[in-house]
MARNUDREN-716518 format. One line per 8 residues: number of its first residue (from 1); their letters; for each residue z, y, x of N, C-alpha, C. Coordinates in steps of 0.001 Angstrom, whole numbers, always signed. Each point is the difference from the previous one (the first is absolute). Layout:
N
NUM = a = Z:Y:X:Z:Y:X:Z:Y:X ~ ...
END
This chain:
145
1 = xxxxxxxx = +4011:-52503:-69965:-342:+1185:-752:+628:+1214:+679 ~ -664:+1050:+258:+499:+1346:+228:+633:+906:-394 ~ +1302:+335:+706:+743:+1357:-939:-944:+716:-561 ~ +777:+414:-1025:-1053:+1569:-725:+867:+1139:+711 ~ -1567:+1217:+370:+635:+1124:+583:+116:+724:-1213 ~ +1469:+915:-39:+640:+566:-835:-113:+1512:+840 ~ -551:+989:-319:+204:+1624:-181:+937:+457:-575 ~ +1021:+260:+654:+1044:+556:-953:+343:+1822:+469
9 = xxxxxxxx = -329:+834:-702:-467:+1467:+139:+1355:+236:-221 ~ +975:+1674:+393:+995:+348:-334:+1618:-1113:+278 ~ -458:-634:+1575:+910:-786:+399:+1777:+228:+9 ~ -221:+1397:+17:+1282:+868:+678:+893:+241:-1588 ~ -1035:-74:-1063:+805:+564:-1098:+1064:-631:-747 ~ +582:+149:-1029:+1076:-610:-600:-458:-1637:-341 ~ -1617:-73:-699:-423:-1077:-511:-962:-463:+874 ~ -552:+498:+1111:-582:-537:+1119:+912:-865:+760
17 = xxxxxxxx = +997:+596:+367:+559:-791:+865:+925:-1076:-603 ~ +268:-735:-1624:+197:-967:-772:-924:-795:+130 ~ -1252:+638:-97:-1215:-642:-371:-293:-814:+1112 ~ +479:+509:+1651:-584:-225:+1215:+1150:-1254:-43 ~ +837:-175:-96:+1032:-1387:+260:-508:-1214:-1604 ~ -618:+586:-600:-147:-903:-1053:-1451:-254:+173 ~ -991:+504:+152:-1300:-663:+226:-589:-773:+1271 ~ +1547:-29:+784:-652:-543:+1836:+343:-1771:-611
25 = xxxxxxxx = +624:-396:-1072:-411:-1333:-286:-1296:-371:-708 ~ -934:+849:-4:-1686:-23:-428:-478:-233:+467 ~ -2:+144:+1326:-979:+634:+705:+80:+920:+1615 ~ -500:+378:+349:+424:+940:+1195:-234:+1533:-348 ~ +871:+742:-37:+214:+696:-526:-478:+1474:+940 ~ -870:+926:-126:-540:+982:+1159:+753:+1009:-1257 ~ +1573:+590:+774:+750:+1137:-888:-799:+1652:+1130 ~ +163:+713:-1317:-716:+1161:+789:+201:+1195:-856
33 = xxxxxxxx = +322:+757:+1262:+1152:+1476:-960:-514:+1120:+671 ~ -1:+924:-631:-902:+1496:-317:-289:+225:+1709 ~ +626:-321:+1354:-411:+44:+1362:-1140:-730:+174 ~ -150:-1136:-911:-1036:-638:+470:-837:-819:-640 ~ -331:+1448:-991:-1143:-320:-822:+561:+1043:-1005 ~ -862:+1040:+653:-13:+1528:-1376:-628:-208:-655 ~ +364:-210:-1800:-176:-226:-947:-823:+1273:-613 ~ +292:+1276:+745:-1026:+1095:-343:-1385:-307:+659
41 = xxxxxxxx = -269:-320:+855:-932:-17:+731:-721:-1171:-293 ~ -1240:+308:-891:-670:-1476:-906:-1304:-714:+1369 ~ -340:+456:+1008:-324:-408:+1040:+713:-1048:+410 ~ +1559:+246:+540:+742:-385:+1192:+629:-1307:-633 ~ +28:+330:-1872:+239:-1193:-751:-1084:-1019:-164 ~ -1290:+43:+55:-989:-845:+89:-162:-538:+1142 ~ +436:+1017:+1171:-577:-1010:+1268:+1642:-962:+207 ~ +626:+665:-820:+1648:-1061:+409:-63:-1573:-747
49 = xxxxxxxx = -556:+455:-969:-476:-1113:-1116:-830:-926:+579 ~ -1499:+548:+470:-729:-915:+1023:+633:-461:+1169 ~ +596:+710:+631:+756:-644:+1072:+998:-1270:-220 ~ +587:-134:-1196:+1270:-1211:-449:-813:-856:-678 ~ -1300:+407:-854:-419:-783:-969:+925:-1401:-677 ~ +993:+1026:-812:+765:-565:-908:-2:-1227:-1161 ~ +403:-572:-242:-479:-736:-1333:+747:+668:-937 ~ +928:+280:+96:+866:+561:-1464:+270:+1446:+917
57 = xxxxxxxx = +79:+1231:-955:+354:+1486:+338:+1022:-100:-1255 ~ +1286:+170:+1338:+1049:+779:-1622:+219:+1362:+518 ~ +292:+735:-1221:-266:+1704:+353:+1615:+344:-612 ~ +487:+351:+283:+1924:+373:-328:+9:+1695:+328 ~ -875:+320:+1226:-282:+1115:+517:-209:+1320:-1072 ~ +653:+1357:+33:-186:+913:-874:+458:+1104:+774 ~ -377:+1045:-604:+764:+1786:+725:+657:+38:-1222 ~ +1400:-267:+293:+666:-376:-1320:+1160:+1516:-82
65 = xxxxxxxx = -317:+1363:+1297:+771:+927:-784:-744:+353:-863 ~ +864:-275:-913:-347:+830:-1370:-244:+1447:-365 ~ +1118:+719:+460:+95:+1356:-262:-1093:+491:+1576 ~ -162:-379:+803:-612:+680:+1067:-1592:-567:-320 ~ -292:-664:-872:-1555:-545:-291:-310:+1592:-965 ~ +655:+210:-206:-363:+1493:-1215:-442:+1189:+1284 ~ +521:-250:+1128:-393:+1269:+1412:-1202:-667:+1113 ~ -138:-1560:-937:-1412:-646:+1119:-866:-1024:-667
73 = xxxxxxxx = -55:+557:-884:-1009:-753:-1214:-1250:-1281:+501 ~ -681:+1208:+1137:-1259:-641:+530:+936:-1966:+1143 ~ +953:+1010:+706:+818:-1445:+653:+285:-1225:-1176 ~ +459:+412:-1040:+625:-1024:-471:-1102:-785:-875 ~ -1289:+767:-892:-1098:-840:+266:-821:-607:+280 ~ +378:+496:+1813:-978:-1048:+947:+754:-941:+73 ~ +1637:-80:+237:+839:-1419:-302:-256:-1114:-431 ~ +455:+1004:-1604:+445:-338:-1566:-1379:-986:-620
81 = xxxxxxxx = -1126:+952:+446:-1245:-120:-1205:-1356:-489:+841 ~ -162:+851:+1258:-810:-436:+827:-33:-1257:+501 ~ +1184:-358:+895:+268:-705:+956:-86:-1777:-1067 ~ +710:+330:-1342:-332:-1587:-770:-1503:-567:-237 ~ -724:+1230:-142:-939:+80:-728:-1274:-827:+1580 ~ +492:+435:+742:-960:-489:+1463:+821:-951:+267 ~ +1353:-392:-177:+473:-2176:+210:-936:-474:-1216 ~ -244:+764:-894:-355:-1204:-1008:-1391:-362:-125
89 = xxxxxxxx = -677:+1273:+1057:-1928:-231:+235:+69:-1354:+955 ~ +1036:+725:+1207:-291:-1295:+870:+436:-1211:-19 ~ +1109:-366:-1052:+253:-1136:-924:-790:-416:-731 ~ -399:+846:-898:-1710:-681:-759:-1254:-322:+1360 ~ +217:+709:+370:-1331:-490:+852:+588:-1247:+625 ~ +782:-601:+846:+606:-908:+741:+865:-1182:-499 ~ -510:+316:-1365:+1116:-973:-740:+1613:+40:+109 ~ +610:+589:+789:+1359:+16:+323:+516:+24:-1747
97 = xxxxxxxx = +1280:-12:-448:+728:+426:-466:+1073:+1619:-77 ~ -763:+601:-522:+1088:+1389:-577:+1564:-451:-950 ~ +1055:+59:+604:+898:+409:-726:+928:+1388:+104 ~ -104:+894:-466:+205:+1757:-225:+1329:-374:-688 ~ +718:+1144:+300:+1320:+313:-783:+22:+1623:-477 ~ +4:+40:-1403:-35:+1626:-150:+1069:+317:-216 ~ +150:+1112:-1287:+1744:+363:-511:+260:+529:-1606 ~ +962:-230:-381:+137:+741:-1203:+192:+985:-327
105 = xxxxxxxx = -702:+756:+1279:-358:+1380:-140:-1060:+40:-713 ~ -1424:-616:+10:-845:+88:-642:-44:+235:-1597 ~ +1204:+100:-497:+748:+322:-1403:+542:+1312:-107 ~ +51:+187:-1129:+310:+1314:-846:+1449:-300:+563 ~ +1120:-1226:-190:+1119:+213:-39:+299:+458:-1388 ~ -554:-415:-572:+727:-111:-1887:-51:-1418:-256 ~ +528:-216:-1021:+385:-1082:-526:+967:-1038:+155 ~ +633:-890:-1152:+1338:-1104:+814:-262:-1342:-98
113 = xxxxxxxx = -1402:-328:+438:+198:-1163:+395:-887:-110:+1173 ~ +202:-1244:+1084:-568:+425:+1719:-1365:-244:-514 ~ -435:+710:+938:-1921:+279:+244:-870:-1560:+148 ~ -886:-135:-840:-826:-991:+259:-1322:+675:+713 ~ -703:-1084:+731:-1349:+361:+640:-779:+814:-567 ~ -229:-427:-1765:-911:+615:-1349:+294:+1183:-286 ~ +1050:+736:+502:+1049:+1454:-644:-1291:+428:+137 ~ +292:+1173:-722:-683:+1688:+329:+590:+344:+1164
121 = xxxxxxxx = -1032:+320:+911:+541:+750:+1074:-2:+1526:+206 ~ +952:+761:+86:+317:+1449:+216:+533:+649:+898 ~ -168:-210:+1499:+510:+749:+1276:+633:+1367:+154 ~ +821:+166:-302:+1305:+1481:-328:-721:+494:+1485 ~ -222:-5:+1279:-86:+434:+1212:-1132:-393:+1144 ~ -313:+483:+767:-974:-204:+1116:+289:-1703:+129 ~ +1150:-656:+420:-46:-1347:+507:-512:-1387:-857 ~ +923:+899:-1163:-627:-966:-968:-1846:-179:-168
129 = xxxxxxxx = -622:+894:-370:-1122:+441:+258:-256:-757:+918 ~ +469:+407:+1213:-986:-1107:+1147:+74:-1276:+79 ~ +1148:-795:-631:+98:-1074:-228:-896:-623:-1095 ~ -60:+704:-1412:-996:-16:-538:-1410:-133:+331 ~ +120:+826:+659:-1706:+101:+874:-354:-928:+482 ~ +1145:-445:+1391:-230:-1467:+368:-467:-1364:-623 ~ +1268:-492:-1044:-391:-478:-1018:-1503:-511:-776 ~ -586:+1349:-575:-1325:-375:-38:-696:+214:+740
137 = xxxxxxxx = +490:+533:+1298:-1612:-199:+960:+427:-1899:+610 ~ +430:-1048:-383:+350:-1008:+61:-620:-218:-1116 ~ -235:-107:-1014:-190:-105:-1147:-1510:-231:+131 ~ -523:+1192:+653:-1182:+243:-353:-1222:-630:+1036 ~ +800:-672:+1126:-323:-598:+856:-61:-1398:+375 ~ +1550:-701:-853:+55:-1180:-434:-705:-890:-186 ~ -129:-1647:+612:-1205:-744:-632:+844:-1395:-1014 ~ +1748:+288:+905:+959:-889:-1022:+1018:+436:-901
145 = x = -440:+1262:-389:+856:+322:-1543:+1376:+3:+813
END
């Protein structure tokens, strides 16, 4: 039987690069960080995608300044909102597996007990928002819930 190829987007980051020592017992693991494979650029992400033809895409990847997403709105939703929304076409189309990581930014930040999936969602800022965005453009593209 054949390794499964694993996409792992946002290699370099805090939870990319956890993710990259914990998923190379899966599988073979293709780690890949904002040099090489711009997550703005929904082209350069489809032909990167065709090029690995993945079985599982994990996405960890985000424009996670916060306060500087409020001075580059359009960047952080080609990231944030765009960039999930085109892993999860070419995951539906290819069968691969999408697994996305968003944030609890996508919350108001009220309330005292931790956030379930079901909350109301209320984005205080641009990032949250784009994470949001992301989110359901996954959602809306989805063929496994």
């Amino acid at each position: 039987m054949s390794r499964q190829r694993i996409l792992l987007t946002g290699a370099n980051g805090q939870v990319g690069w956890e993710l990259r020592r914990t998923l190379a017992s899966l599988g073979e693991v293709v780690a890949l960080d904002s040099s090489t494979m711009n997550l703005a650029d929904a082209d350069a992400v489809r032909r990167k995608l065709g090029e690995i033809a993945p079985h599982i895409i994990v996405n960890p990847a985000a424009y996670t300044a916060v306060d500087k997403a409020e001075n580059e709105p359009e960047l952080a939703h080609a990231v944030n909102a765009a960039a999930p929304g085109i892993l999860a076409e070419e995951a539906s189309r290819t069968g691969a597996l999408l697994v996305h990581y968003s944030t609890d930014y996508v919350f108001n930040g009220s309330g005292a007990r931790p956030w379930r999936e079901d909350d109301a969602c209320g984005p205080l800022n641009v990032y949250g928002a784009t994470k949001l965005a992301g989110e359901r453009a996954i959602l809306a593209t989805s063929n496994r819930g």
